[in-house]
C-alpha positions in Angstrom: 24.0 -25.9 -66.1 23.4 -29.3 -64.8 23.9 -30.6 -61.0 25.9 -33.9 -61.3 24.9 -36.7 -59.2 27.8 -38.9 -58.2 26.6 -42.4 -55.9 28.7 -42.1 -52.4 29.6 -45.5 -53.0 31.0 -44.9 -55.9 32.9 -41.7 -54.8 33.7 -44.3 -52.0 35.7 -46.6 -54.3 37.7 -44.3 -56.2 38.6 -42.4 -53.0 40.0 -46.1 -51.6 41.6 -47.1 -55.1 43.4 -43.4 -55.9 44.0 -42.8 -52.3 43.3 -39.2 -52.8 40.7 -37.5 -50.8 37.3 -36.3 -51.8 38.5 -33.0 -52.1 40.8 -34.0 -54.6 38.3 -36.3 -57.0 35.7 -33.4 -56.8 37.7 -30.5 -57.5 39.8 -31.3 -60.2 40.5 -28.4 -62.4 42.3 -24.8 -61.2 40.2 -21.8 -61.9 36.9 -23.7 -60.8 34.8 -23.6 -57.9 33.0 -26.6 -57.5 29.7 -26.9 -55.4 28.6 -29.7 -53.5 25.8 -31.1 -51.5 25.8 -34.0 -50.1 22.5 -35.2 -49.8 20.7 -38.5 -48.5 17.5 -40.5 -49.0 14.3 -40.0 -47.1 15.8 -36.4 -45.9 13.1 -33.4 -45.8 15.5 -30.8 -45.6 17.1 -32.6 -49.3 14.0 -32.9 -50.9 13.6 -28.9 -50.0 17.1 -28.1 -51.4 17.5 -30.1 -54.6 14.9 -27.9 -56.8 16.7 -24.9 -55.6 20.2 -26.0 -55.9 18.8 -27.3 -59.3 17.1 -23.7 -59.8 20.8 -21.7 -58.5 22.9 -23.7 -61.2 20.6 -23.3 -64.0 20.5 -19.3 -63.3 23.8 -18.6 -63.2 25.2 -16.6 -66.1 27.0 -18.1 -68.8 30.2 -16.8 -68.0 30.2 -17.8 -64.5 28.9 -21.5 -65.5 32.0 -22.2 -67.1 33.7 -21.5 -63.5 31.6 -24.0 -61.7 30.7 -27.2 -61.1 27.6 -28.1 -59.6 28.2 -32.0 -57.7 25.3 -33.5 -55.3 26.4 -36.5 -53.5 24.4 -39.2 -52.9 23.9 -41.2 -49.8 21.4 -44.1 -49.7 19.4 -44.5 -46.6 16.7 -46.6 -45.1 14.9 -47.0 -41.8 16.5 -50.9 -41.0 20.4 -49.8 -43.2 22.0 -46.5 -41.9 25.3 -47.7 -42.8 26.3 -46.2 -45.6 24.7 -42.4 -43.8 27.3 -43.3 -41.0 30.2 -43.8 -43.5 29.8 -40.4 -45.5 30.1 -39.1 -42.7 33.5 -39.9 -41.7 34.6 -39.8 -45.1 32.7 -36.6 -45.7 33.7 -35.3 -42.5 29.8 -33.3 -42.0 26.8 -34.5 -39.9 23.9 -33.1 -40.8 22.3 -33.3 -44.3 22.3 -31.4 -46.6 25.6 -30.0 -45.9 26.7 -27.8 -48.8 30.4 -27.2 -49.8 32.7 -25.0 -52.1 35.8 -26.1 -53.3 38.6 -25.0 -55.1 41.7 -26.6 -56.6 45.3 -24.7 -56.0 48.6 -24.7 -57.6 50.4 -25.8 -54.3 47.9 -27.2 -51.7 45.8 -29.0 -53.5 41.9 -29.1 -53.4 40.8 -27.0 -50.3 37.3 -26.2 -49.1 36.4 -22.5 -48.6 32.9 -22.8 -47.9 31.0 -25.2 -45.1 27.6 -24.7 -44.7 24.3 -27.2 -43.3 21.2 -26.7 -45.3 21.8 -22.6 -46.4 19.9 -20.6 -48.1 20.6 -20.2 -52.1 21.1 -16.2 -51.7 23.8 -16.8 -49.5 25.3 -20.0 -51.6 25.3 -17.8 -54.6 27.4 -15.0 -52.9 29.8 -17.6 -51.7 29.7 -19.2 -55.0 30.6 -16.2 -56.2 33.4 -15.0 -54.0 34.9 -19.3 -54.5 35.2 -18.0 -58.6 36.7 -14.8 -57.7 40.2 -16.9 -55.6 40.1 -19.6 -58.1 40.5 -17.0 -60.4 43.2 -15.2 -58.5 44.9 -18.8 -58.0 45.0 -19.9 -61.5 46.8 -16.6 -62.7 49.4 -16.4 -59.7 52.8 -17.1 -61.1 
């Protein structure tokens, strides 16, 4: 499976012409859970976790795959414009990149985030990755 890559501007945009929150773009399907990192030029700790998250989403078995979505979020960043850093993360609502989060859409609250983490390690995404498939499974077949 394949990480999407979706521009923070562009995330940006739609957020301020749908008025919905990120939550609610990114996790748009019940019965999902939806994996994101948001991730930002010139960051070490990024450039260390991409071919991993890469690696985690490729390995997972088929019939988990289905179940999730693998999103990275991209912030542009330069030594003289830190701008749009600063605006993900009031948008975003993290601090430090990579921050990695799992999402899942219900029937009555809409998106919600079960999993916040800064910069873990794949063993431990996995299992939460994991348990985020088992409640979006429970979710989509509550009456």
């Amino acid at each position: 499976m394949k990480v999407k890559t979706i521009e923070f501007v562009d995330l940006e945009n739609k957020i301020r012409k749908t008025r919905k929150s990120f939550r609610d773009i990114l996790a748009s399907e019940i019965g999902k859970a939806y994996v994101v990192a948001i991730t930002r030029d010139s960051c070490p700790a990024c450039q260390r976790q991409k071919p991993k998250l890469d690696q985690l989403a490729h390995s997972l078995p088929v019939e988990k795959g289905d179940k999730t979505v693998f999103v990275r979020i991209h912030v542009k960043y330069s030594d003289e414009s830190n701008e749009e850093a600063l605006r993900s993360k009031d948008v975003l609502s993290h601090y430090f990149f990579p921050t990695n989060l799992i999402l899942i859409r219900t029937k009555d609250r809409e998106a919600i985030e079960i999993y916040r983490n800064v910069s873990p390690r794949m063993s431990e995404l996995k299992r939460n990755i994991d348990v985020a498939i088992e409640i979006a499974e429970m979710v989509k077949d509550r009456n």
